[in-house]
MIPA-742985 format. One record per residue (C-alpha): x, y, z. Coordinates in pm, 1 decimal. Layout:
REM residues N
+----------+----------+----------+
!       c1 !       c2 !       c3 !
+----------+----------+----------+
!        X !        Y !        Z !
...
+----------+----------+----------+
This chain:
REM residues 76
+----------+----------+----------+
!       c1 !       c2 !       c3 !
+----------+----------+----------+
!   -775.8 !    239.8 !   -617.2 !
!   -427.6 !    342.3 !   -563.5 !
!   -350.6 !    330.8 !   -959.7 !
!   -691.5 !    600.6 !   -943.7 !
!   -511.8 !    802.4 !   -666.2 !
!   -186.7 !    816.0 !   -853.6 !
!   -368.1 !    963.0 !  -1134.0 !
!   -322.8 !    679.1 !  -1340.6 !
!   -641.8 !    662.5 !  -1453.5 !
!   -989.5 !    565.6 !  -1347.5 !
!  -1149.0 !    316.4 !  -1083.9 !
!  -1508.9 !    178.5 !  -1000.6 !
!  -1521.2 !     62.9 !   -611.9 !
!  -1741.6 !    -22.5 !   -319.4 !
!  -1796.0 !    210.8 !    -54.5 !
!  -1598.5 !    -14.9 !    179.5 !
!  -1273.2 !      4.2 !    -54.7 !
!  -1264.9 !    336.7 !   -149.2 !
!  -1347.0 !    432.1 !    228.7 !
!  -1221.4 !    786.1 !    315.6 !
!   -999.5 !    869.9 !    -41.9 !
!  -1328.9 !   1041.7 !   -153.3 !
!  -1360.0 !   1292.4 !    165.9 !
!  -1028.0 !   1353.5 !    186.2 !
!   -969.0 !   1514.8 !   -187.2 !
!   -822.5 !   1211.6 !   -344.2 !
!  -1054.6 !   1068.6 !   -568.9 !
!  -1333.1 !   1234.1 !   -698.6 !
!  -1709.3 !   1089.1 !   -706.5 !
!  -1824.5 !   1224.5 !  -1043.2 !
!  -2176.3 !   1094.3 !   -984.0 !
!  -2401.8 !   1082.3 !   -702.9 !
!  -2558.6 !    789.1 !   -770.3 !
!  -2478.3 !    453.9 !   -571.7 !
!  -2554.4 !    145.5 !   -634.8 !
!  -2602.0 !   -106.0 !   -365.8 !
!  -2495.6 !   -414.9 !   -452.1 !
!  -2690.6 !   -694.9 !   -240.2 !
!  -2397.7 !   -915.4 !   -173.5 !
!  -2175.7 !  -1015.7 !    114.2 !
!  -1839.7 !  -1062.2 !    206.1 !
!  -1722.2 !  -1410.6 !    271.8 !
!  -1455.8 !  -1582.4 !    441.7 !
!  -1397.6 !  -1979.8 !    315.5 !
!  -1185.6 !  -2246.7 !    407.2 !
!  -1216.3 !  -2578.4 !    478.8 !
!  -1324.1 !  -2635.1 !    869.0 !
!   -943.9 !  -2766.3 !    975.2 !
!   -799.3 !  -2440.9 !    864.3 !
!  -1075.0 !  -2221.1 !   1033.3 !
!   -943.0 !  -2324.1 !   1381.8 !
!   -593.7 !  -2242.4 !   1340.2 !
!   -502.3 !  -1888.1 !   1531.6 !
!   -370.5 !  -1712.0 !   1223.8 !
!   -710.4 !  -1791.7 !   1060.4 !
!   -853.6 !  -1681.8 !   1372.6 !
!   -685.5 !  -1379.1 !   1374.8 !
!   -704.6 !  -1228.0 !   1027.2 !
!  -1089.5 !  -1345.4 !   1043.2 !
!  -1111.9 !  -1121.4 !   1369.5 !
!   -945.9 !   -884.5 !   1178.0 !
!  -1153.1 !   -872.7 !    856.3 !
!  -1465.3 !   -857.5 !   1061.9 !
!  -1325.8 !   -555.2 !   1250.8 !
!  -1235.4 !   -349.7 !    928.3 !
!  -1567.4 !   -404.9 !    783.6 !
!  -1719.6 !   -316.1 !   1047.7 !
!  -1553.0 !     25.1 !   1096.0 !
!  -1535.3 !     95.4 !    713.1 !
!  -1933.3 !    -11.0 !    681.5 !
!  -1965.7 !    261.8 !   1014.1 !
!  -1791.5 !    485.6 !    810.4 !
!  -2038.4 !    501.6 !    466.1 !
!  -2239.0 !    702.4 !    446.4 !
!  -2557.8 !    638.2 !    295.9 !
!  -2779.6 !    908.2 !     48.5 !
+----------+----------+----------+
């Protein structure tokens, strides 16, 4: 996206990535079609790993930022 914004050329995104670039003049949707995609977002790790706090944390994190960005699509 940020190659896109620099003008460096073009980029195809989710919703979720390109969040608020579109709204705020600095990429352009040339089409008004969306496509929704069907799939998730996934977080995997083997179950030791999942309990230590800086897995914790950026889990807690993730979740948050999806959640705000997904709050923040809008839908046609």
């Amino acid at each position: 996206m940020q190659a896109a914004v620099a003008g460096q050329g073009v980029a195809l995104g989710q919703s979720v990535i390109v969040g608020d670039d579109p709204a705020a003049g600095h990429l352009l949707r040339p089409f008004k079609l969306r496509v929704p995609s069907g799939m998730g977002h996934y977080l995997a790790a083997l179950p030791e790993p999942l309990s230590r706090a800086p897995v914790v944390a950026f889990h807690g994190c993730l979740k948050h930022e999806l959640a705000d960005a997904s709050s923040r699509v809008q839908t046609p």
